[in-house]
ZADO-1210 file (C-alpha; in nm, 4 decimals, padded with zeros to 6 digits):
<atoms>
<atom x="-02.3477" y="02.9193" z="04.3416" code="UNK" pos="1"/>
<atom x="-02.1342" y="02.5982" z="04.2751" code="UNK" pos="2"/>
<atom x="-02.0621" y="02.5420" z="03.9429" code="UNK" pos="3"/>
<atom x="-02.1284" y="02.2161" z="03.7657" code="UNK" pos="4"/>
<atom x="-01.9144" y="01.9564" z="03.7439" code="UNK" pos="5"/>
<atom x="-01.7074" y="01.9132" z="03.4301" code="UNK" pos="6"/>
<atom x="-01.7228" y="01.5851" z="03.2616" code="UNK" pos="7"/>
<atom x="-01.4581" y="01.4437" z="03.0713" code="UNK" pos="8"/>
<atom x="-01.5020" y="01.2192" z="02.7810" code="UNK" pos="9"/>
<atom x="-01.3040" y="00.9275" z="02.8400" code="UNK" pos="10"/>
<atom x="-01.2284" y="00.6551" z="02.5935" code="UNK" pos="11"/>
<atom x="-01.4645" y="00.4510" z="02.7343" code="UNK" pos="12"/>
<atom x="-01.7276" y="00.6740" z="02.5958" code="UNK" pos="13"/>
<atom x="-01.6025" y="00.8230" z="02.2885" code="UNK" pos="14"/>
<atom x="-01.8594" y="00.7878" z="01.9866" code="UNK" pos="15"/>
<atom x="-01.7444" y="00.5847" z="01.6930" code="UNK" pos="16"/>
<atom x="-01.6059" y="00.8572" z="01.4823" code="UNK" pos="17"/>
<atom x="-01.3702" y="00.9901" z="01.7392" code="UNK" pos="18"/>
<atom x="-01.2656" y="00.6588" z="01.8014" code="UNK" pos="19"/>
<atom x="-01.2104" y="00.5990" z="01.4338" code="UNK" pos="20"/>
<atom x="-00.9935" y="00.9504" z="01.3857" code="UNK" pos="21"/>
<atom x="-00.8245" y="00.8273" z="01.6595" code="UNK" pos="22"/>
<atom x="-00.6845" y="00.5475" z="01.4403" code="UNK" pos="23"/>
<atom x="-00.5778" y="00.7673" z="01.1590" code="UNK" pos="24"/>
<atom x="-00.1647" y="00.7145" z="01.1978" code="UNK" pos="25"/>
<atom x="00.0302" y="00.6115" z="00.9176" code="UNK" pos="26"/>
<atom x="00.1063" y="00.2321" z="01.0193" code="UNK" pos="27"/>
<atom x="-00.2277" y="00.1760" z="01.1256" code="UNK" pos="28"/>
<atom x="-00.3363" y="00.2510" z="00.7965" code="UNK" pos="29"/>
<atom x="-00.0630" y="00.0232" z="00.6290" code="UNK" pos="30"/>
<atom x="-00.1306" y="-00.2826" z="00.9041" code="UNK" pos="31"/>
<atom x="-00.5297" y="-00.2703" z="00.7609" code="UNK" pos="32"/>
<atom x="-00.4262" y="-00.2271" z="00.4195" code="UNK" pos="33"/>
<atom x="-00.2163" y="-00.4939" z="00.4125" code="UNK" pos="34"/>
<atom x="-00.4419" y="-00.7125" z="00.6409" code="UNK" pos="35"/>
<atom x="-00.6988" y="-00.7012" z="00.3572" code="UNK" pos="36"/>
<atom x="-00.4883" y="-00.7720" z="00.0733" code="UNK" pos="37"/>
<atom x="-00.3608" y="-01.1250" z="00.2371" code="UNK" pos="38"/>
<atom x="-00.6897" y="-01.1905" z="00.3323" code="UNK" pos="39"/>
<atom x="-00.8230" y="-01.2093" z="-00.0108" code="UNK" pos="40"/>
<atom x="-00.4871" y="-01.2816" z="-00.1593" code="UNK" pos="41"/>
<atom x="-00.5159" y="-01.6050" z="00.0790" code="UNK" pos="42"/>
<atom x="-00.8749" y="-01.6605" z="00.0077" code="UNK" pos="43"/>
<atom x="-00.8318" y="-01.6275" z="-00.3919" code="UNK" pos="44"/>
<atom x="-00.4991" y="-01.8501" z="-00.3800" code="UNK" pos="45"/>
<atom x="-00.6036" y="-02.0867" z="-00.1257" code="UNK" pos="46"/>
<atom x="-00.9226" y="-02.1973" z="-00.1400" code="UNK" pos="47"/>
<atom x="-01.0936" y="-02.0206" z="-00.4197" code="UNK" pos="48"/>
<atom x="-00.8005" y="-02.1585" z="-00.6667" code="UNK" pos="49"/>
<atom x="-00.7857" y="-01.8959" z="-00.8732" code="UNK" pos="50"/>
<atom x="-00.4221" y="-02.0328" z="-01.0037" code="UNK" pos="51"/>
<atom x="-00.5167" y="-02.2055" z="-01.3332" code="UNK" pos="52"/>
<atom x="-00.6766" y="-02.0040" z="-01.5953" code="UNK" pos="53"/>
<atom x="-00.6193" y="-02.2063" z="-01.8465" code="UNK" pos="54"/>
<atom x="-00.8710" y="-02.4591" z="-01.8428" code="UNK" pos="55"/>
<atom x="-01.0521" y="-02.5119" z="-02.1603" code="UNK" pos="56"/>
<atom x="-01.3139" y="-02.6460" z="-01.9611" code="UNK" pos="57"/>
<atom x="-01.4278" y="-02.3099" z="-01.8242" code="UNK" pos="58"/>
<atom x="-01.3896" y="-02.1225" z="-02.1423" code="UNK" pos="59"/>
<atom x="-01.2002" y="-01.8321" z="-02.1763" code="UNK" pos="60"/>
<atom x="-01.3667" y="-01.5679" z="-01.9557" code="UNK" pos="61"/>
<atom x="-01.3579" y="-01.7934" z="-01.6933" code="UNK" pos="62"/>
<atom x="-00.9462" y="-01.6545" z="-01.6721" code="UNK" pos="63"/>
<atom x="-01.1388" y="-01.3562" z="-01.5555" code="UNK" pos="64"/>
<atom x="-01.1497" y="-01.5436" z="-01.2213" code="UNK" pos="65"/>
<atom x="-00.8172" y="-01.5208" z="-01.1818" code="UNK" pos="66"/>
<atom x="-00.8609" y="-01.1391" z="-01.1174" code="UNK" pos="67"/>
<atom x="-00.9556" y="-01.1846" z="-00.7298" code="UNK" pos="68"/>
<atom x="-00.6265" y="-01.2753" z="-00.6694" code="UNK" pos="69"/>
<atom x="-00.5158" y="-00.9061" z="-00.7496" code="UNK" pos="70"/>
<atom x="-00.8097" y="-00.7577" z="-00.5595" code="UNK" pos="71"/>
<atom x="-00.6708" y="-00.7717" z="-00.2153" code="UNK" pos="72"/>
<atom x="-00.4627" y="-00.4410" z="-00.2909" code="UNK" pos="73"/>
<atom x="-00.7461" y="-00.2439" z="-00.5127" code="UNK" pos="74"/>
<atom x="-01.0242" y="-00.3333" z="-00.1938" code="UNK" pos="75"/>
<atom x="-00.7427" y="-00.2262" z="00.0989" code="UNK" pos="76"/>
<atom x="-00.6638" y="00.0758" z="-00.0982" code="UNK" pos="77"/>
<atom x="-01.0548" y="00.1789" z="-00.1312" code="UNK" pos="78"/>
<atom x="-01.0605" y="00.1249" z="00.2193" code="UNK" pos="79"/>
<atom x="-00.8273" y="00.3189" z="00.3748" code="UNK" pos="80"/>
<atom x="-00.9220" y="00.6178" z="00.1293" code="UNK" pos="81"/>
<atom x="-01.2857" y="00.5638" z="00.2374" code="UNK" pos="82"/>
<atom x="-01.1795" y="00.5372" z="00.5438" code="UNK" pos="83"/>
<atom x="-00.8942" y="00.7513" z="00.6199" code="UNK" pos="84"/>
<atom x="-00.9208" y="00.9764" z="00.3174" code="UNK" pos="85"/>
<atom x="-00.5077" y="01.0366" z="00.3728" code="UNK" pos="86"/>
<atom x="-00.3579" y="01.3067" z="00.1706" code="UNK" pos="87"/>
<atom x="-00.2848" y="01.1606" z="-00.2203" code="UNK" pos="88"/>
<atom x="00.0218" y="01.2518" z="-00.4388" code="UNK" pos="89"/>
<atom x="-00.0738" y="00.9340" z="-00.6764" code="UNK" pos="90"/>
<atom x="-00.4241" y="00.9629" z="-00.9205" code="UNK" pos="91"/>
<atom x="-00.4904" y="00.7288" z="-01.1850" code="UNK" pos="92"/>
<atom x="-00.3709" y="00.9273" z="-01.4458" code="UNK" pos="93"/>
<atom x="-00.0725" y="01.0945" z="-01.3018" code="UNK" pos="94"/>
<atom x="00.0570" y="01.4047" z="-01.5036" code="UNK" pos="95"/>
<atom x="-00.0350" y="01.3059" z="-01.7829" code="UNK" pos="96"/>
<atom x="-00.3769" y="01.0535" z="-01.8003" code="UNK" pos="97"/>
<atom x="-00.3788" y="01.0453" z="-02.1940" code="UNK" pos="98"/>
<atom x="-00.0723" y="00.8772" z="-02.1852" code="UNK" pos="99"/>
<atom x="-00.0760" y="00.6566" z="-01.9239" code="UNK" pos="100"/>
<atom x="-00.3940" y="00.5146" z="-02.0656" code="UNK" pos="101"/>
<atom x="-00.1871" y="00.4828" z="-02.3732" code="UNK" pos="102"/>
<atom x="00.0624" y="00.2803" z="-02.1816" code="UNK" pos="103"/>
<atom x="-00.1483" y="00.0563" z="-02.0124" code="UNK" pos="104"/>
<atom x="-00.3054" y="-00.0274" z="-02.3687" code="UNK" pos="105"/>
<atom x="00.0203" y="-00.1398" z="-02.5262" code="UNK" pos="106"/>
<atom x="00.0386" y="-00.5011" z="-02.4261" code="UNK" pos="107"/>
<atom x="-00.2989" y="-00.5299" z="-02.5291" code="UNK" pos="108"/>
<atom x="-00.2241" y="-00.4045" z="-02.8731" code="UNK" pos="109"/>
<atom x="00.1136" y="-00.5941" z="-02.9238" code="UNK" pos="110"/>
<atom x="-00.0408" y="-00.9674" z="-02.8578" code="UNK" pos="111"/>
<atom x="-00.3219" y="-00.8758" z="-03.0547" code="UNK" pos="112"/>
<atom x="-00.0547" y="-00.8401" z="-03.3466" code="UNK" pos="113"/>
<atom x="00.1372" y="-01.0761" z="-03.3024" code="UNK" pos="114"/>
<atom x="-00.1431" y="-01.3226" z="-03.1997" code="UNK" pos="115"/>
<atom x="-00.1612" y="-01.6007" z="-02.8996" code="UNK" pos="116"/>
<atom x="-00.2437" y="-01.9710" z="-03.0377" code="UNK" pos="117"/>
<atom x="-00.4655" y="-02.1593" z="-02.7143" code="UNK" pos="118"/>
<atom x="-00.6445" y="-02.4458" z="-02.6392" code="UNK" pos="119"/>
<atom x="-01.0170" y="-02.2191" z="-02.5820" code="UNK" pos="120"/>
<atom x="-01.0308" y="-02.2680" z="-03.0184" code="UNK" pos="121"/>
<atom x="-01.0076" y="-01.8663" z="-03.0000" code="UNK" pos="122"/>
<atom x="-00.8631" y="-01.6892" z="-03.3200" code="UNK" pos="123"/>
<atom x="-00.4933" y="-01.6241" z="-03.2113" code="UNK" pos="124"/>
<atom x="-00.4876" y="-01.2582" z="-03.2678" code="UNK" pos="125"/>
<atom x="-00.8329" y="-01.1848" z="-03.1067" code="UNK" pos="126"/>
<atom x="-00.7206" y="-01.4053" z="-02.7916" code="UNK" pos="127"/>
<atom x="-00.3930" y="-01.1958" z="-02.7676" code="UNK" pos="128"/>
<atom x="-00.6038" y="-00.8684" z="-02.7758" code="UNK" pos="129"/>
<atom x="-00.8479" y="-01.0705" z="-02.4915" code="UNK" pos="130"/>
<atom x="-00.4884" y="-01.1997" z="-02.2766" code="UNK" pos="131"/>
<atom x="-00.3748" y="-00.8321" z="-02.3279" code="UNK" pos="132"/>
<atom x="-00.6807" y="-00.7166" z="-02.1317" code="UNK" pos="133"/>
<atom x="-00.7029" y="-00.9416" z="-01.9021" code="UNK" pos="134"/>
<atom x="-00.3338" y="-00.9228" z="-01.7758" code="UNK" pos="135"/>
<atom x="-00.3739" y="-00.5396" z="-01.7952" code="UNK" pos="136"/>
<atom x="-00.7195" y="-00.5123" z="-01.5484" code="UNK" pos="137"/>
<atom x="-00.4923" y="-00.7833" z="-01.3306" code="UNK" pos="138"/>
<atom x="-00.1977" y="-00.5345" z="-01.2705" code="UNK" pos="139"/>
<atom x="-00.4522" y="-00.2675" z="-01.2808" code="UNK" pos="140"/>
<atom x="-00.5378" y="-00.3899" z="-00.9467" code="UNK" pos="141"/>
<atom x="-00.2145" y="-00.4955" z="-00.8166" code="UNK" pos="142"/>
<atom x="-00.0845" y="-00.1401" z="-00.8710" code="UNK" pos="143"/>
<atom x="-00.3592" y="00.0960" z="-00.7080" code="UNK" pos="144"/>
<atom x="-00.2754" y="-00.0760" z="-00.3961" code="UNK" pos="145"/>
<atom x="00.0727" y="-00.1197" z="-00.3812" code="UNK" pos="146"/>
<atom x="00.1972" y="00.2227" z="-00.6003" code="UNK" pos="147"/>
<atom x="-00.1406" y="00.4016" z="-00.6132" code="UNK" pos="148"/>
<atom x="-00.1609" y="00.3604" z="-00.1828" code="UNK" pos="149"/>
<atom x="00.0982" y="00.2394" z="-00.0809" code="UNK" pos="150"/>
<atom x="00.4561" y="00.4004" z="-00.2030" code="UNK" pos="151"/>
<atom x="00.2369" y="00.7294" z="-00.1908" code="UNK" pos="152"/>
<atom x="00.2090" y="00.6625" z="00.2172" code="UNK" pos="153"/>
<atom x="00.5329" y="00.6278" z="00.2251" code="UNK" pos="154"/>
<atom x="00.6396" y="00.8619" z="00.0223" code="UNK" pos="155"/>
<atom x="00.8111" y="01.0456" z="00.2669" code="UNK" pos="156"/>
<atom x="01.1125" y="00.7216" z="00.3135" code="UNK" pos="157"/>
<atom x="01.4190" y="00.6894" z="00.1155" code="UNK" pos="158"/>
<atom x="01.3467" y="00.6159" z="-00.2733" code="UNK" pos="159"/>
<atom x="01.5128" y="00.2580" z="-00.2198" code="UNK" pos="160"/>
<atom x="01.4222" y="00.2005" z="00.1009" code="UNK" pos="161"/>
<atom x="01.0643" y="00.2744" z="00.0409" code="UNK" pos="162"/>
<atom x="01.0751" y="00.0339" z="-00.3291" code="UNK" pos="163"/>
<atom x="01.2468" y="-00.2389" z="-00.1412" code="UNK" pos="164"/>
<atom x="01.0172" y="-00.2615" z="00.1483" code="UNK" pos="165"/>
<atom x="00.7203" y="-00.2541" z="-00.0895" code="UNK" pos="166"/>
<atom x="00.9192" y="-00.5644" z="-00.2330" code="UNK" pos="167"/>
<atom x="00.9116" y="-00.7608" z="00.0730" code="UNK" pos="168"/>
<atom x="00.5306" y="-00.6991" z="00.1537" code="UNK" pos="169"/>
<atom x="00.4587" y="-00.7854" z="-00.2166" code="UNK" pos="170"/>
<atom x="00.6509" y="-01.0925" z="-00.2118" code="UNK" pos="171"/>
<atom x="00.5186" y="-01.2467" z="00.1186" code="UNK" pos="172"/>
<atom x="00.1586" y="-01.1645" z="-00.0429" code="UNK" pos="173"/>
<atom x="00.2087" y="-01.3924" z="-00.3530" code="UNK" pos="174"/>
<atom x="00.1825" y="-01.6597" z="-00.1025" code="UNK" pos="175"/>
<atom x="00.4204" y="-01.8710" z="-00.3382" code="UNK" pos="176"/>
<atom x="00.6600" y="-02.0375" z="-00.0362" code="UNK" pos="177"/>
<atom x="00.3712" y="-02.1931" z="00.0254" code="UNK" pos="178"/>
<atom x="00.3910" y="-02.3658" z="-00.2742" code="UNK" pos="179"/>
<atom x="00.6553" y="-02.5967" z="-00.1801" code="UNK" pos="180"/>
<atom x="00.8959" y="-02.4264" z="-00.4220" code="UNK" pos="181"/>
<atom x="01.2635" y="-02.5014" z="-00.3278" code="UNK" pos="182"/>
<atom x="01.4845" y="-02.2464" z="-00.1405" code="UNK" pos="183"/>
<atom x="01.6444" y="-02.1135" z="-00.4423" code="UNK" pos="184"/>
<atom x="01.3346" y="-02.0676" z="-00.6260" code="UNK" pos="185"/>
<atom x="01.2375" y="-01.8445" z="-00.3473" code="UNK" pos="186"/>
<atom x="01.5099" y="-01.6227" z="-00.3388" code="UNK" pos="187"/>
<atom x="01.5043" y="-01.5866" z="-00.7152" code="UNK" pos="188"/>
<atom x="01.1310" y="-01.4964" z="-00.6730" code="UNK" pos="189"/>
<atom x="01.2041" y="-01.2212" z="-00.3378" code="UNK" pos="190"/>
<atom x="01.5068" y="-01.0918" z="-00.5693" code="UNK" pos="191"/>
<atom x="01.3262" y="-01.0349" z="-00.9072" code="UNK" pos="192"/>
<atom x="00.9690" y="-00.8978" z="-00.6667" code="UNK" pos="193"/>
<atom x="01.2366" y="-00.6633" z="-00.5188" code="UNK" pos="194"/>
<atom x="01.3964" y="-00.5592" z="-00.8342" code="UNK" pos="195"/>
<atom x="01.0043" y="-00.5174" z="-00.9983" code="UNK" pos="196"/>
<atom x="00.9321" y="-00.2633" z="-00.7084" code="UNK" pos="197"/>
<atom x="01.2156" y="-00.0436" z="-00.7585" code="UNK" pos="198"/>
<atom x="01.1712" y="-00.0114" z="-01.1232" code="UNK" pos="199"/>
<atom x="00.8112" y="00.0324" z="-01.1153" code="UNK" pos="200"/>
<atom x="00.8352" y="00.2535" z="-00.8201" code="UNK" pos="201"/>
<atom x="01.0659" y="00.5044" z="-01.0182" code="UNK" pos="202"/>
<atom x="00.8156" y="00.4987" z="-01.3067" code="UNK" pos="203"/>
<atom x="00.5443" y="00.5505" z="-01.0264" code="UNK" pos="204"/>
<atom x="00.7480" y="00.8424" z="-00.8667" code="UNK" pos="205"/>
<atom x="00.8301" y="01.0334" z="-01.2192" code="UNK" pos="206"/>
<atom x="00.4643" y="00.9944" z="-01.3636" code="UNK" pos="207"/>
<atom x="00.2269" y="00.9552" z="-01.0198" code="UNK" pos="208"/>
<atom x="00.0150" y="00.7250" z="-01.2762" code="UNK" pos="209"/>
<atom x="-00.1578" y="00.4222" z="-01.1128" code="UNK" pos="210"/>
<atom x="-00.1615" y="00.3762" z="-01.5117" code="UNK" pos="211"/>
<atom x="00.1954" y="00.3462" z="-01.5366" code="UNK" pos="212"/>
<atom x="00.2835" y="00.1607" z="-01.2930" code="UNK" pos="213"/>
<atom x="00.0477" y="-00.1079" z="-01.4021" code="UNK" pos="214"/>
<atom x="00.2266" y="-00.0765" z="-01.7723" code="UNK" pos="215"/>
<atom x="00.5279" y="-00.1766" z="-01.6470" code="UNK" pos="216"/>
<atom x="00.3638" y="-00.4539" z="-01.4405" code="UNK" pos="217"/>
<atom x="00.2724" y="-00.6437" z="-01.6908" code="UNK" pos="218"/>
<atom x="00.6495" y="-00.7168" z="-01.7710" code="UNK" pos="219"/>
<atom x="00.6451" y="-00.9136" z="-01.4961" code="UNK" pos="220"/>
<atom x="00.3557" y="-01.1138" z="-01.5524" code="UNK" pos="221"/>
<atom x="00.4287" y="-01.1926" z="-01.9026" code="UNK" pos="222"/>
<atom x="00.8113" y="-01.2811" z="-01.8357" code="UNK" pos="223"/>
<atom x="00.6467" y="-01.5693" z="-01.5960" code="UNK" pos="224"/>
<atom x="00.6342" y="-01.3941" z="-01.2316" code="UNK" pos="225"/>
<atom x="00.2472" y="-01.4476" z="-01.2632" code="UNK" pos="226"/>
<atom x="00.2513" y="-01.8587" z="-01.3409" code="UNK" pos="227"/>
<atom x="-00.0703" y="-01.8243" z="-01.4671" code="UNK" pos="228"/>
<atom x="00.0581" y="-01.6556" z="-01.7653" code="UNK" pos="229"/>
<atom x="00.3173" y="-01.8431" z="-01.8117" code="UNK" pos="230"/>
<atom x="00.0260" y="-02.1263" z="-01.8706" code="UNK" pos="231"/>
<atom x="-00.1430" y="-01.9277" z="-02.1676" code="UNK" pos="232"/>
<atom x="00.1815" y="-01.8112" z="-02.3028" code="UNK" pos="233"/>
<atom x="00.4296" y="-02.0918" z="-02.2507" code="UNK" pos="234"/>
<atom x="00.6972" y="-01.9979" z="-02.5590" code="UNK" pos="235"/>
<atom x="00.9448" y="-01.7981" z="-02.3782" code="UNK" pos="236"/>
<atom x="01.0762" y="-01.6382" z="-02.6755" code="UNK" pos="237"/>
<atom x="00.7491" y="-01.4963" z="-02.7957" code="UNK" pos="238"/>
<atom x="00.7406" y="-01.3800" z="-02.4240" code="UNK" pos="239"/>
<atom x="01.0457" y="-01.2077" z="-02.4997" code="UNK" pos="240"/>
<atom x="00.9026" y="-01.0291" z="-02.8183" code="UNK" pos="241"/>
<atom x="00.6447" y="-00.8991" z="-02.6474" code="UNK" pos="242"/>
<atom x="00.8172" y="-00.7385" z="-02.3986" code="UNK" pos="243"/>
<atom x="01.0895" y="-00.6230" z="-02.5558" code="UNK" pos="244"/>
<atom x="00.8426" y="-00.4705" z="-02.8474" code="UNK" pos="245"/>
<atom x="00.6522" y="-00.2899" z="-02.5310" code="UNK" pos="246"/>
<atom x="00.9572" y="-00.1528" z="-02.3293" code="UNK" pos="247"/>
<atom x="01.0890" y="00.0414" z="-02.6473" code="UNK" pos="248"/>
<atom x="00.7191" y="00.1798" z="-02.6676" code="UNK" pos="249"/>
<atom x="00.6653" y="00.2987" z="-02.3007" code="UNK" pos="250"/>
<atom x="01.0565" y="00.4295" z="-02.2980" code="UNK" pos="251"/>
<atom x="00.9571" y="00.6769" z="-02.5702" code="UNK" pos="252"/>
<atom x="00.6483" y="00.7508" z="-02.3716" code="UNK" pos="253"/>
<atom x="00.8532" y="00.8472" z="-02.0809" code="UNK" pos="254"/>
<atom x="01.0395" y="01.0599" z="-02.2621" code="UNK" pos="255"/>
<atom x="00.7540" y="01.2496" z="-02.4030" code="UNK" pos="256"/>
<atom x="00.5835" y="01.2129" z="-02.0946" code="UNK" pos="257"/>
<atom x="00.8955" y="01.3861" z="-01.9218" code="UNK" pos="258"/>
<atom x="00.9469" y="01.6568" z="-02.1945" code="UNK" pos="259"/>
<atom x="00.5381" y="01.7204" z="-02.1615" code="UNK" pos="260"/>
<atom x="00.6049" y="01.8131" z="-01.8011" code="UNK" pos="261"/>
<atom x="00.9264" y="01.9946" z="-01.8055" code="UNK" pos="262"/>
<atom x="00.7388" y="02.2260" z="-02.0454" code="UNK" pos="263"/>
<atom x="00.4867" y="02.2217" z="-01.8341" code="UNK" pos="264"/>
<atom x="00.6648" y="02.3695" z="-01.4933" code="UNK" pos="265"/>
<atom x="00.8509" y="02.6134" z="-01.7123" code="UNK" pos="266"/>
<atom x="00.5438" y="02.7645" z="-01.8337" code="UNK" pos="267"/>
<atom x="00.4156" y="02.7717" z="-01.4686" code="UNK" pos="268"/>
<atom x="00.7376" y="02.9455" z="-01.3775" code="UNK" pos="269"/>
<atom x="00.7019" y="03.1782" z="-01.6682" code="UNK" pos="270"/>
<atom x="00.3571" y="03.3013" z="-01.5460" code="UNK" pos="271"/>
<atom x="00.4687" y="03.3139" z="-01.1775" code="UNK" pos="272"/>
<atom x="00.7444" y="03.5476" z="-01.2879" code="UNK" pos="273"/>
<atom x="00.4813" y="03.7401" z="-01.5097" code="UNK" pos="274"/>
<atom x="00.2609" y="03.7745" z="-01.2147" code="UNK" pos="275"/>
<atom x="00.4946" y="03.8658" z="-00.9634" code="UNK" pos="276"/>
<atom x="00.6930" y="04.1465" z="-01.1982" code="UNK" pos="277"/>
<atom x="00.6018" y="04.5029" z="-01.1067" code="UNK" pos="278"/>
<atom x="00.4192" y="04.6825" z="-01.3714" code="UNK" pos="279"/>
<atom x="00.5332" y="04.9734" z="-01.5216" code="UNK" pos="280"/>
</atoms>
């Protein structure tokens, strides 16, 4: 008796979830993660105008507006996970989550002592704890996508290759030679973006915080990278206090953080070599 014929599935008929596994490469992943984050990097930027918190007219929680700018990276990092769900080296935490909540918190505790005069008639010290928040949710953002997913997709590239690369996509997503900034305000802004990624790609790499990596964000955004900032905060030398005050911090929290984990894998190796010891 003949047998039946054999049918083969071809693409043409493949059901939705084959065709969606067979999407799940590396760059594909990056092109729709990055596709969202200039979509609503663009939307925020460009016709939402998200780029002037400091109206006194909206009040002070309307800065919190400012906020979908960074979302681009947080929602195309959601996705692909959702999506994808790609093998993770990054969490939130990292190592070490107590600290790197502790880190993140630092800005937020420095402006709130030193204090932020503003035009919202908001007592200085209770508006630096609010800008200290604020700026902290922003990189908060920022980071899951481009440490949190990102770096950790490419984890497998050279160190500087992979924090310099990072650069480039983070720069064109700022959108700012749009602005009609001159040429050499440009390159300043691609050279200090570029710089930003490799040092907050090491701390990223050591810790595998999301946390951390949006600690050392904030640098950025306080030293004027984020304009908006630079609005609320114009005196650069108080600028300058408050980062220099909250680098000293998180470099002693490195250092703990690193002596916390060093112990850490020597006790693992300790009870490896226990376990693996004949008995007598």
């Amino acid at each position: 008796m003949p047998s039946k014929p054999e049918w083969r599935t071809t693409g043409r008929h493949r059901g939705p979830l084959n065709m969606l596994k067979s999407l799940d490469r590396r760059w594909i992943r990056v092109a729709i993660y990055y596709l969202i984050a200039l979509a609503f990097s663009a939307l925020a930027r460009l016709y939402w105008h998200t780029s002037d918190p400091a109206d006194p007219a909206v009040g002070a929680w309307g800065l919190y507006r400012h906020l979908l700018s960074g979302l681009g990276p947080l929602l195309g990092a959601l996705a692909i996970w959702a999506a994808f769900r790609p093998e993770r080296r990054m969490s939130l935490g990292g190592t070490f989550p107590a600290m790197g909540w502790a880190m993140v918190a630092v800005p937020a505790a420095v402006m709130a002592a030193i204090g932020i005069p503003n035009r919202f008639g908001i007592e200085p010290h209770l508006f630096g704890l609010h800008i200290g928040v604020w700026v902290a949710i922003y990189a908060l953002f920022e980071e899951t996508g481009w440490r949190g997913y990102l770096q950790d997709e490419l984890r497998h590239w050279h160190k500087l290759a992979k924090y310099a690369f990072i650069g480039l996509l983070w720069y064109a997503w700022h959108f700012s030679y749009l602005g009609g900034y001159g040429l050499g305000t440009e390159i300043s802004n691609l050279l200090m973006i570029v710089l930003a990624s490799i040092g907050i790609g090491f701390v990223a790499d050591r810790t595998h915080s999301i946390l951390a990596a949006a600690a050392f964000h904030v640098i950025g955004d306080v030293m004027g990278l984020m304009h908006e900032f630079k609005t609320l905060m114009p005196s650069t030398h108080d600028r300058l206090v408050v980062v220099a005050i909250c680098v000293v911090i998180w470099l002693v929290m490195l250092r703990l953080w690193g002596m916390r984990d060093k112990r850490r894998r020597g006790d693992a190796q300790r009870q490896v070599r226990m376990e693996s010891s004949p008995r007598t």
